[in-house]
C-alpha positions as a Python dict, from the first residue, in 0.01 Angstrom:
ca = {
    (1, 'X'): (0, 0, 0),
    (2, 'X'): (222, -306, -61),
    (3, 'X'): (361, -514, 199),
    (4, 'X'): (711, -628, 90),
    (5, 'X'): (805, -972, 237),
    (6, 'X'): (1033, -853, 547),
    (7, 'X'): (724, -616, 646),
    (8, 'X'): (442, -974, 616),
    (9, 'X'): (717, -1136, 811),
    (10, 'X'): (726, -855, 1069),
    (11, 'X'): (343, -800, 1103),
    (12, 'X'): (300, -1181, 1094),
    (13, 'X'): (528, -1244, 1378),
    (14, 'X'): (348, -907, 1577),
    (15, 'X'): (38, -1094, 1530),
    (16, 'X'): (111, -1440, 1635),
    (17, 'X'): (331, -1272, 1945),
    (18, 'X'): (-50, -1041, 2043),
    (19, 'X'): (-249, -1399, 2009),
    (20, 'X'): (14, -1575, 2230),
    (21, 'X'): (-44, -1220, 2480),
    (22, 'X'): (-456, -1304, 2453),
    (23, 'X'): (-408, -1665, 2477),
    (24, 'X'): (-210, -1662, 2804),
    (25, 'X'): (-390, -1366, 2944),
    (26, 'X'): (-713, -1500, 2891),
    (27, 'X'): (-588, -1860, 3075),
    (28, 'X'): (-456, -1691, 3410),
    (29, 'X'): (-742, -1426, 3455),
    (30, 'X'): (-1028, -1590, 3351),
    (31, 'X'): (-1245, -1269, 3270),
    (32, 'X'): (-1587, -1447, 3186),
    (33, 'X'): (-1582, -1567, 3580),
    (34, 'X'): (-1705, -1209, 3654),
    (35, 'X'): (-2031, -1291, 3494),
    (36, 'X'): (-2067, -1652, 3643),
    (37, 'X'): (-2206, -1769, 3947),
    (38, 'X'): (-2228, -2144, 4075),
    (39, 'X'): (-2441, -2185, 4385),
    (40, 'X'): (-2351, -2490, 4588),
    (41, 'X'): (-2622, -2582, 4841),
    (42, 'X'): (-2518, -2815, 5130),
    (43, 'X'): (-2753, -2977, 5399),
    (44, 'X'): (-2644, -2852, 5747),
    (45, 'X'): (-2471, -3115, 5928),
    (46, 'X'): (-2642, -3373, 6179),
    (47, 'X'): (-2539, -3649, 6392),
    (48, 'X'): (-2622, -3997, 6334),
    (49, 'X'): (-2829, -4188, 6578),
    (50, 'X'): (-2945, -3913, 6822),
    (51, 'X'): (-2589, -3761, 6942),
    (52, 'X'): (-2535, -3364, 6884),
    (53, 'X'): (-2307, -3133, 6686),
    (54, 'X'): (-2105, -2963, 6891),
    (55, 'X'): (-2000, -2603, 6736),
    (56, 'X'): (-1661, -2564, 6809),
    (57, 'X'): (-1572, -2226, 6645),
    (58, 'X'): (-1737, -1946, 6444),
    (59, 'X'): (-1689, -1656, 6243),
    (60, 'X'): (-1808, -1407, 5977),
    (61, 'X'): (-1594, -1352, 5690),
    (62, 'X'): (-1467, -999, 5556),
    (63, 'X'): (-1376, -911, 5233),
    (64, 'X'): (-1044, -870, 5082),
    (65, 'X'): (-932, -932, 4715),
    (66, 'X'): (-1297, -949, 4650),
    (67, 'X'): (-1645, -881, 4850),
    (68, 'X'): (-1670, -1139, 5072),
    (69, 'X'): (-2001, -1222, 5319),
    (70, 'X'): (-2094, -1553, 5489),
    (71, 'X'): (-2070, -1726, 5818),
    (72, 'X'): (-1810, -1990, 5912),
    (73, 'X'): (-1845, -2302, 6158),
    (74, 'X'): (-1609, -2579, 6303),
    (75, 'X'): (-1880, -2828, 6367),
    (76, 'X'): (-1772, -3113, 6581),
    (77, 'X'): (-1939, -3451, 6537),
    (78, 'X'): (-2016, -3701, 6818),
    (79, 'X'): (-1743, -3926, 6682),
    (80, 'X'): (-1487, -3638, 6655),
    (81, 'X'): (-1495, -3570, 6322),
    (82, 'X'): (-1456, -3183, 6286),
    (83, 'X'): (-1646, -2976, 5950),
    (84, 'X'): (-1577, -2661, 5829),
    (85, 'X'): (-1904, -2531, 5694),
    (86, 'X'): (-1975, -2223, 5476),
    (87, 'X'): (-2325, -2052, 5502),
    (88, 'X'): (-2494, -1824, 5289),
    (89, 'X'): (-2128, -1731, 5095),
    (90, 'X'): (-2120, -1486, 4879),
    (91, 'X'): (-1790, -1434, 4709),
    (92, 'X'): (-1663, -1337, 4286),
    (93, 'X'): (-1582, -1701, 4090),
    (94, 'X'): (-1247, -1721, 4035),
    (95, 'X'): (-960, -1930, 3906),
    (96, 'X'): (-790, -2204, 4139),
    (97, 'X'): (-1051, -2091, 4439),
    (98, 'X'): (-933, -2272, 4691),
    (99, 'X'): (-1056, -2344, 5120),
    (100, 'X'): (-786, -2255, 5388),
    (101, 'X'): (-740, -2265, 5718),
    (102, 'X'): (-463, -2043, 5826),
    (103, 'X'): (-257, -1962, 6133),
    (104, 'X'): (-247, -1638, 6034),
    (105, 'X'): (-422, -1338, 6200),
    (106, 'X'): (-765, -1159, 5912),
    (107, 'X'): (-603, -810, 5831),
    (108, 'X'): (-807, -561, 5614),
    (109, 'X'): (-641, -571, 5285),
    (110, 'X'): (-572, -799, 5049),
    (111, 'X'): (-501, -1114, 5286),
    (112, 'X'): (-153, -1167, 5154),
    (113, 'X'): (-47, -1285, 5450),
    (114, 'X'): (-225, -1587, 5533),
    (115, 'X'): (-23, -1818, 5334),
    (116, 'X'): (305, -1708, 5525),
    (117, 'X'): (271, -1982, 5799),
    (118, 'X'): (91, -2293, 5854),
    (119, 'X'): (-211, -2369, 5661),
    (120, 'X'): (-415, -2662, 5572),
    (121, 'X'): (-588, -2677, 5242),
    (122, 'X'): (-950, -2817, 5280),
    (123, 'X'): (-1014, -2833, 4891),
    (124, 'X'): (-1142, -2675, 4568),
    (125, 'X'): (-1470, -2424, 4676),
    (126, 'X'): (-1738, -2623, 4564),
    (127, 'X'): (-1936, -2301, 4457),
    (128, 'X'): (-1915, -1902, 4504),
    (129, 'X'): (-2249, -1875, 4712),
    (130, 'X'): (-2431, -2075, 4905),
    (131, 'X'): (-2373, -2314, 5184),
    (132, 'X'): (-2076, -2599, 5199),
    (133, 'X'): (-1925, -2813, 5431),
    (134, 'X'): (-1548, -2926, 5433),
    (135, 'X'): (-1393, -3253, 5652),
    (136, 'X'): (-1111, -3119, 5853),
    (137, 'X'): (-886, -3362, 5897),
    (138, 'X'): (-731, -3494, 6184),
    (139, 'X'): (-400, -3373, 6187),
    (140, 'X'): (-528, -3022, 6154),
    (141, 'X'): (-421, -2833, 6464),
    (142, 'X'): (-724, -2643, 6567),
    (143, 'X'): (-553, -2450, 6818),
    (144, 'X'): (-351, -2226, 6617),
    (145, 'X'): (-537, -2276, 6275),
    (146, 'X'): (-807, -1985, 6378),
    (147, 'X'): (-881, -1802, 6023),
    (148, 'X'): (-1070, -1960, 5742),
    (149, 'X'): (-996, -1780, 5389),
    (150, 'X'): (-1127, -1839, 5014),
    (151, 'X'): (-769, -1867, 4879),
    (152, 'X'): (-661, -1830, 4516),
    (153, 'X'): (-408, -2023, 4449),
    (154, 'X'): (-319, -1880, 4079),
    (155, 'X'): (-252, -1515, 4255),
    (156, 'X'): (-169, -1545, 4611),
    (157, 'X'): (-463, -1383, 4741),
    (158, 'X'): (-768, -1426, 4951),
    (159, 'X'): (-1068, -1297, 4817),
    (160, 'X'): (-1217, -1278, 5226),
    (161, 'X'): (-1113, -1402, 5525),
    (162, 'X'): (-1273, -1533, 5890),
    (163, 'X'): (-1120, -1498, 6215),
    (164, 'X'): (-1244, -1813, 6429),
    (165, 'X'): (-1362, -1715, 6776),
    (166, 'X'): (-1402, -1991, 6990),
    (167, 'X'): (-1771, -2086, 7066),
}
């Protein structure tokens, strides 16, 4: 069968159009993160020169977008620094992962919700298991920021979510 030169012109431009497709699909979902991992192991936090951590807050996160296990702590340092840290997380790899706290109450579901508010955005996830600590800063207003989620940015979503119950 011959291809006259309107038809090459037609299938050429169908292919380039299903490689642009795969090219942009293959950017924003990131399918090979399903098979990676990256474990991020933290020391737990201690106070310099004999003074105590004080745990402020803690939690257990459920899952939403994705399964999501671990246990969350606001760990308060004798000089008032406050840390956000991650143990024993277990969560998928993901695009744009990201490490919120929210004003917003943990619903079952797909945590849409917890970027309609206030939030503060304590940085990249350094890894999809393991244990992590995060500086919260200052400003952050501990009072009504009570939920900790593993946010993706690139889809509006929390893969799981942690209510903070005072300790």
């Amino acid at each position: 069968m011959a291809f006259t030169p309107a038809r090459r012109r037609v299938l050429s431009v169908l292919v380039l159009g299903l490689a642009v497709i795969l090219a942009v699909g293959l950017y924003l979902f990131q399918p090979w993160r399903v098979f990676t991992n990256v474990r991020v192991d933290e020391a737990a936090i201690v106070a310099p020169d004999e003074g105590t951590v004080r745990t402020i807050a803690a939690g257990s996160f459920i899952s939403q977008e994705h399964s999501t296990s671990g246990a969350v702590t606001l760990q308060e340092l004798p000089d008032g620094e406050v840390v956000l840290r991650l143990t024993d997380l277990r969560t998928s790899d993901g695009p744009a992962l990201r490490v919120w706290l929210s004003d917003q109450p943990v619903q079952p579901g797909l945590g849409r919700n917890l970027d309609d508010g206030e939030y503060v955005d304590l940085g990249a996830l350094k890894g999809n298991e393991g244990n992590q600590n995060y500086v919260v800063p200052a400003e952050a207003d501990l009072t009504i920021l009570r939920t900790v989620t593993v946010w993706c940015e690139r889809f509006s979503v929390s893969f799981g979510a942690a209510a903070l119950d005072p300790a």
